[in-house]
Structure formats: structure tokens, C-alpha cells
FIVEX-689371 format. One line per 4 residues: number of its first residue (from 1); for each residue x, y, z of C-alpha. Coordinates in steps of 0.1 Angstrom, whole numbers. Example, Ala and Ser with C-alpha at 12.3 -4.5 7.8 and 13.67 -1.06 7.14 Angstrom:
residues 2
1) 123:-45:78 ~ 137:-11:71 $
END
This chain:
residues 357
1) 82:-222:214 ~ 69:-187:202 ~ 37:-192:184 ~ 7:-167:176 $
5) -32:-165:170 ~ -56:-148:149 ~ -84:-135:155 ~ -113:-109:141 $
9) -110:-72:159 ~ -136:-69:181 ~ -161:-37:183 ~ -145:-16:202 $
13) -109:-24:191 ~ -122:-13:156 ~ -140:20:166 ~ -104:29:183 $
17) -83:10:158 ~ -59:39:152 ~ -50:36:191 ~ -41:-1:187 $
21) -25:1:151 ~ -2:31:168 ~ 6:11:198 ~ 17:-20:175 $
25) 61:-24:175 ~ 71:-7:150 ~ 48:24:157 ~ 20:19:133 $
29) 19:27:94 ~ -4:50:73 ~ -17:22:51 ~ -29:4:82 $
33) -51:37:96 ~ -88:31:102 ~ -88:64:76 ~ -72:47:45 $
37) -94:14:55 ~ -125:33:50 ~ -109:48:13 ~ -104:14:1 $
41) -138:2:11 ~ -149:24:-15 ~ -124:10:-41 ~ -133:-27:-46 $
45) -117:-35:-10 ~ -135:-54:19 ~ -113:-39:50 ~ -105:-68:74 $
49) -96:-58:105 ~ -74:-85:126 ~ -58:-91:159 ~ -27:-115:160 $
53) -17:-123:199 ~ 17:-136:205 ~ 34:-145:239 ~ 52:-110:242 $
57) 27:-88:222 ~ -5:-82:203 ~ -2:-68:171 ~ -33:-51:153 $
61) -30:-52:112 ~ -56:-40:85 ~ -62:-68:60 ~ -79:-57:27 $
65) -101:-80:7 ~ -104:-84:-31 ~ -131:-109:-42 ~ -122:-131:-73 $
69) -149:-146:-94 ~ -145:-185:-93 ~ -115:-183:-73 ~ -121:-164:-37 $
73) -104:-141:-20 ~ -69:-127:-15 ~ -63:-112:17 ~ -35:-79:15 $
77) -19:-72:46 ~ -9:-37:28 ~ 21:-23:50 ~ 18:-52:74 $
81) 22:-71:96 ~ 37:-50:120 ~ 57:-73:141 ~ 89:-67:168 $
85) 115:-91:148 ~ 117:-107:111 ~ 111:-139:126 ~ 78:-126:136 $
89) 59:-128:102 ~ 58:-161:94 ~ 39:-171:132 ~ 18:-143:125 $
93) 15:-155:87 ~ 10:-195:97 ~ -15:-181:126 ~ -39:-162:98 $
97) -38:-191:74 ~ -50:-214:105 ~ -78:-193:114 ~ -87:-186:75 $
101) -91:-225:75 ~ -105:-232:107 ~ -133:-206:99 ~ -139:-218:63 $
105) -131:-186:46 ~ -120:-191:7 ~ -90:-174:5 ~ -65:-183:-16 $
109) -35:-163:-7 ~ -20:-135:16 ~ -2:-109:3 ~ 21:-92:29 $
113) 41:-63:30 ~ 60:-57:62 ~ 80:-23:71 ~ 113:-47:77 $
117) 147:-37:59 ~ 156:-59:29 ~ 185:-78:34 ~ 198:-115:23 $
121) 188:-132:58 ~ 155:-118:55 ~ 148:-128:21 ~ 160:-162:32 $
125) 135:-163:62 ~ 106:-154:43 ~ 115:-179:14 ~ 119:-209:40 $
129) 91:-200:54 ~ 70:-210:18 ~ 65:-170:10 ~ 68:-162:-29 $
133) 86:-130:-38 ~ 63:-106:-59 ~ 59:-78:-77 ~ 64:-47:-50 $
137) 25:-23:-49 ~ 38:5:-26 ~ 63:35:-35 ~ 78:35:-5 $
141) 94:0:-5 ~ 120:19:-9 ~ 117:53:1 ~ 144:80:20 $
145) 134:82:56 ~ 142:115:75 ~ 153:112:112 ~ 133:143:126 $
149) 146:139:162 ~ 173:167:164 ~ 161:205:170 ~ 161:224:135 $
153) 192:242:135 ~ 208:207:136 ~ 180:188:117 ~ 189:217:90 $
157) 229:209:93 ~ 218:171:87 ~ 206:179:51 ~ 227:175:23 $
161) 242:206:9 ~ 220:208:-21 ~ 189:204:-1 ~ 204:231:24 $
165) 213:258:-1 ~ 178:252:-16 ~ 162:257:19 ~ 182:290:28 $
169) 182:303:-8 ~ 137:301:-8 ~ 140:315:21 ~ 161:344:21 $
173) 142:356:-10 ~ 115:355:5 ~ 92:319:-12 ~ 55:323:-4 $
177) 48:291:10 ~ 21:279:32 ~ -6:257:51 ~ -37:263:29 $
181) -72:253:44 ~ -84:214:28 ~ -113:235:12 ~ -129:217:-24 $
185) -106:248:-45 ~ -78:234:-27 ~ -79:198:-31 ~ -86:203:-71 $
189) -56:230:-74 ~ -37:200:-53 ~ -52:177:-80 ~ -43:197:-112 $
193) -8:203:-96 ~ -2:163:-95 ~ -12:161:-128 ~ 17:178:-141 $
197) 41:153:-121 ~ 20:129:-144 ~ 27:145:-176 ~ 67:145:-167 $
201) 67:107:-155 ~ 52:68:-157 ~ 30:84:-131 ~ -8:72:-136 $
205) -33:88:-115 ~ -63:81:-97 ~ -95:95:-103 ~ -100:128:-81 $
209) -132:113:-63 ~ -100:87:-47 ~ -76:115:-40 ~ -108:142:-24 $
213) -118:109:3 ~ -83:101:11 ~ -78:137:18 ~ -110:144:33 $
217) -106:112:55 ~ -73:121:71 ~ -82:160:77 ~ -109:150:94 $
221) -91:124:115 ~ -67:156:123 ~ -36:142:107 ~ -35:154:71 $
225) -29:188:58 ~ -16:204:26 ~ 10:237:22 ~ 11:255:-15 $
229) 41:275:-31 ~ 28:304:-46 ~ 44:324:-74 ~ 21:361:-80 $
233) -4:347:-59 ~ -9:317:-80 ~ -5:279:-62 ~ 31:265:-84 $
237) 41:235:-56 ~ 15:216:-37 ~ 22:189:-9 ~ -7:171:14 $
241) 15:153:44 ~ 3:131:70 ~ 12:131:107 ~ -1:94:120 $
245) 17:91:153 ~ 52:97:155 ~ 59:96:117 ~ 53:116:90 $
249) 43:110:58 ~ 51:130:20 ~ 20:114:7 ~ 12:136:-22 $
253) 30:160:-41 ~ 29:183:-80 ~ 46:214:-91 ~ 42:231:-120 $
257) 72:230:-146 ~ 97:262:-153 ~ 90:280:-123 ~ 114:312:-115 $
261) 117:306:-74 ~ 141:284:-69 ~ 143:264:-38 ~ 104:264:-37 $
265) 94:226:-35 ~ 125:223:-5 ~ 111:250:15 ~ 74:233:11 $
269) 92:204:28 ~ 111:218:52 ~ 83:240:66 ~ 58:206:69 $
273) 86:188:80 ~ 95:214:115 ~ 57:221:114 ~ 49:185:121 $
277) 80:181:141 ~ 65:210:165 ~ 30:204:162 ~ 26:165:160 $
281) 57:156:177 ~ 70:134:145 ~ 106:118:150 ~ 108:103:113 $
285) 92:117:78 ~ 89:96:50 ~ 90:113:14 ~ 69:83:2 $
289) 92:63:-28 ~ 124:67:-45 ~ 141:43:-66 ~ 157:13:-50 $
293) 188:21:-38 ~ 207:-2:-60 ~ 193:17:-93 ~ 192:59:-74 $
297) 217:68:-100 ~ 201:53:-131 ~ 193:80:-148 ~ 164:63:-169 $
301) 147:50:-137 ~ 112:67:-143 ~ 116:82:-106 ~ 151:91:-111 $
305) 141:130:-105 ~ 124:120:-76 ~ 148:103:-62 ~ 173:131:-61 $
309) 150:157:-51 ~ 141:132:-18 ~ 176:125:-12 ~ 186:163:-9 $
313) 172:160:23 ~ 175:122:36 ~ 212:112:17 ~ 203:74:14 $
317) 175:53:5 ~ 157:22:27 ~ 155:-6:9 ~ 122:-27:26 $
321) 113:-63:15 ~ 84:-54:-4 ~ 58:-79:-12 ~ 53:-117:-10 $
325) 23:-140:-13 ~ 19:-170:12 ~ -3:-199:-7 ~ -36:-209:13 $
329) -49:-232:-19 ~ -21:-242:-38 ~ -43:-251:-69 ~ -61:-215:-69 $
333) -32:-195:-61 ~ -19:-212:-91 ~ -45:-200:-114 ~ -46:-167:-99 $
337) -5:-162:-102 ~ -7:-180:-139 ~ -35:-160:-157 ~ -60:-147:-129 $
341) -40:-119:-119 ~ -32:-106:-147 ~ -70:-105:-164 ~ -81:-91:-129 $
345) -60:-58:-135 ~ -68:-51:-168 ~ -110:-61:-161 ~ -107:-38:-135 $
349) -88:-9:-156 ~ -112:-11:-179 ~ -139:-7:-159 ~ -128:13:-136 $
353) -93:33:-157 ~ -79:29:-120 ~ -52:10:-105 ~ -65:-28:-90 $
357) -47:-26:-62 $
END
């Protein structure tokens, strides 16, 4: 019978976490790097770093902590667990409950959030195993995923003809766009660029002290980088990507409204997308949320624009399960998912005027 344990990372596996979390199945994720761990410490977020050993495989996953007054502690496996079959989450699920018990830790819940496709016999696995389906955090539970495996000439064929034209067409006249240097004038023209994505969408923010570590932390780790579009000399399109192993990431992205290049924000794509595919060796970039694919066509979907810009270059959208809790103390998780929740979020926007999770 396939079973699993829990336990805390040791030392050393948490000073080279981004080795383990890389080797794990499914190749690691971006929300589990020891760079984004450090970001939410900052943030109200106790990082948690755990070890789950199966009879086939260890599996390293980032847990991040929110203290609740009078209730305790939810645990958020954000992105995780990162696990070789379906089946897998609810051993490694029951495994961290065990050991949250065993070692007297007052958690109330665990929120997961696996990279596994959505599909009925998956949503009936996780709901026999005693998960509750929740509200999804993440924009890229569902997302357009770009296989980055074939050399350019065909990885430029693979696009769709929208995305294509737009490519040749930015380039043939001749688009100004490039890798910029992470320097402090950089990251607030990056900043002021996003802003404008705000003013066009639901979009809310986060503060620029947020955005400056995030970016700062994954530079330094060698794995982020930004490229501007420039019109006159003047920044117009601005994108920081991530390389963390073999996948890349379309973290962050703003443009300027009722520019004249046309093509501009494809060929900022395309040329971190075959500069991470030469430099980094990425086989797979991730442009980071569209909308599910069951509403891509609503036109009054608040990423609607989005979605079609991200699906010029990937032509469908992956669909993952998205978020569920598993209940650790039945009576707290019920206050928590009847009123605690809820007055947590808006404490903490007030406070704060940032997201809570």
C-alpha cells in the first residue's frame, strides 16, 4: 500500500531548496522557489519548508503560514504539492495532517494547489478524499502554456497566425525592444507600466516595496530579468520573466495604451521567450493567467484581453484544479470558512490596502 511521511526540511535541504524543489516530478514551480519564500516572509507569511517521502520519491513543497487570532494557523501549500500522479495528493495531504497532529501544531486547515489538469476524475479524487473546493488565489490556474521544445523557426510556425504576423510585422519595422538592466529606474518604469494594465482591468496592485523584492529576489538568484519596448526612446511595453528550471514564467507585464508600433508587446514575448529558450534551456513558458477555458470567449470576463493576447501564441488554455482546503479541526475550519475568512481579508486590506493572500 503506497503511503507517505512528513517531515520539516532539514538545514541544508533549505539552504539548497531550489535544487530539491527543481528535482521534485513535475519539475518544480515558481511559487515554491526559496526566492518567492523569502517575499512572503515579508508579507504576513511564516515560510514552512517540508519534506514528504513516499516509497518511489521525495517530494520537497514550500508551505506558507498565516496566523489567525483565536483560531491558529492555515497552512498554504501555494502551487503544491508537487507529486508524480493525482492519486498522490491525498498520501501526501493525510501524511502532513499526521505530522501537524503528532507535533501539536494548531492548524486548522491546508490549502493546496497542485499543478494537476482539471478534469471530472480528479475533482472526484480530491472530493473523496474530504478536500473542499475553494475559491482559486493564482492567475495561472488556468493559464496558456507554451511548448518551447522545437528550434524557432518551427516554435515560430507553431504560433497562431495573429501572434505570427504580429511577431514578423515588429520586426520587420524595426520595434526597439530589449533586455534592460534590474536597475531602481527600471523596476519603477516596470511599476508605472503595470499600473496602466490596472487602470484598463479588475487588476488591483501590490504596493511597489512587494513588486521591487520579488524582483530583486529572483535577479539575484539569476533567474529573473525584464525587456522594455520603446517608442522615441521612451519604455511603452514592459515584461519581467522568470527562468526557474526548465520553465519559464510571464510573471509581470504593462503597456501603455494607444501606442503606434504595432506588434510591440508579441515581439517583447517572443524575444524572452527564444532568449530563455537559448540561454536557460526552458522547454515550456507560462504567460501566467487567462480566463478559464470554458469562459476565453466571454467577452466581459475582466481578462478577456488577456486572454486573447496569450492565446496568439499558445492556441488553448490549461485548465488546473485550482484550490482546495483539507479540514485539520473541523470546528475551527468552520469558523474560519463561515466568517473568519472573510474579516481576515478585509482587516488585512485595511491595514495593509494589499491582497491577504
Amino acid at each position: 500500500m503506497r503511503d507517505f511521511s512528513a517531515r520539516l526540511a532539514t538545514a541544508e535541504e533549505i539552504a539548497n531548496w531550489d535544487k530539491h524543489v527543481l528535482a521534485n516530478p513535475g519539475g518544480g514551480n515558481v511559487l515554491q522557489s526559496a526566492s518567492f519564500a523569502e517575499v512572503k516572509s515579508h508579507h504576513g507569511w511564516n515560510p514552512v519548508y517540508l519534506a514528504f517521502t513516499g516509497p518511489d520519491y521525495v517530494t520537497y513543497t514550500l508551505a506558507i503560514e498565516k496566523k489567525v487570532p483565536a483560531l491558529g494557523s492555515l497552512w498554504y501549500l501555494i502551487k503544491g504539492p508537487d507529486v508524480a500522479a493525482p492519486e498522490d495528493v491525498p498520501l501526501v495531504v493525510n501524511a502532513l495532517a499526521r505530522f501537524i497532529k503528532e507535533t501539536r501544531r494548531k492548524v486548522f486547515a491546508i490549502k493546496v494547489e497542485p499543478d494537476i489538469v482539471d478534469s471530472e476524475e480528479v475533482q472526484a479524487l480530491f472530493t473523496g478524499a474530504g478536500f473542499i473546493k475553494t475559491f482559486n488565489l493564482q492567475p495561472n490556474d488556468s493559464t496558456a502554456l507554451l511548448d518551447t521544445t522545437p528550434d524557432e523557426e518551427q516554435l515560430l510556425k507553431n504560433l497562431s497566425s495573429r501572434g505570427r504576423n504580429a511577431v514578423r510585422r515588429a520586426i520587420r519595422e524595426g520595434a526597439d525592444v530589449r533586455r534592460v538592466e534590474p536597475t531602481e529606474e527600471n523596476m519603477r518604469t516596470m511599476y508605472r507600466l503595470m499600473a496602466y494594465i490596472e487602470d484598463r482591468s479588475a487588476a488591483r496592485l501590490r504596493s511597489y516595496e512587494y513588486y521591487h523584492r520579488f524582483w530583486s529576489n529572483f535577479v539575484a538568484a539569476g533567474q529573473g530579468r525584464f525587456y522594455f519596448a520603446f517608442e522615441d526612446g521612451e519604455p511603452t511595453v514592459g515584461a519581467f520573466v522568470i527562468a526557474y528550471g526548465s520553465k519559464g514564467t510571464y510573471k509581470d507585464g504593462g503597456s501603455k495604451p494607444k501606442r503606434s508600433q504595432y506588434g510591440d508587446s508579441h515581439l517583447v514575448q517572443w524575444t524572452a521567450i527564444t532568449e530563455l529558450k537559448k540561454e536557460c534551456g526552458i522547454v515550456q513558458y507560462d504567460f501566467c493567467g487567462t480566463p478559464p477555458s470554458s469562459q476565453l470567449k466571454d467577452k466581459s470576463h475582466p481578462h478577456h484581453g488577456l486572454g486573447l493576447f496569450k492565446t496568439s501564441f499558445s492556441k488553448t488554455v490549461t485548465d488546473f484544479v485550482g484550490c482546495y482546503d483539507f479540514i485539520v479541526d473541523p470546528v475551527r475550519y468552520r469558523i474560519w470558512n463561515s466568517i473568519g475568512e472573510r474579516v481576515a481579508r478585509q482587516i488585512y486590506w485595511r491595514r495593509h490596502q494589499q491582497p491577504f493572500y
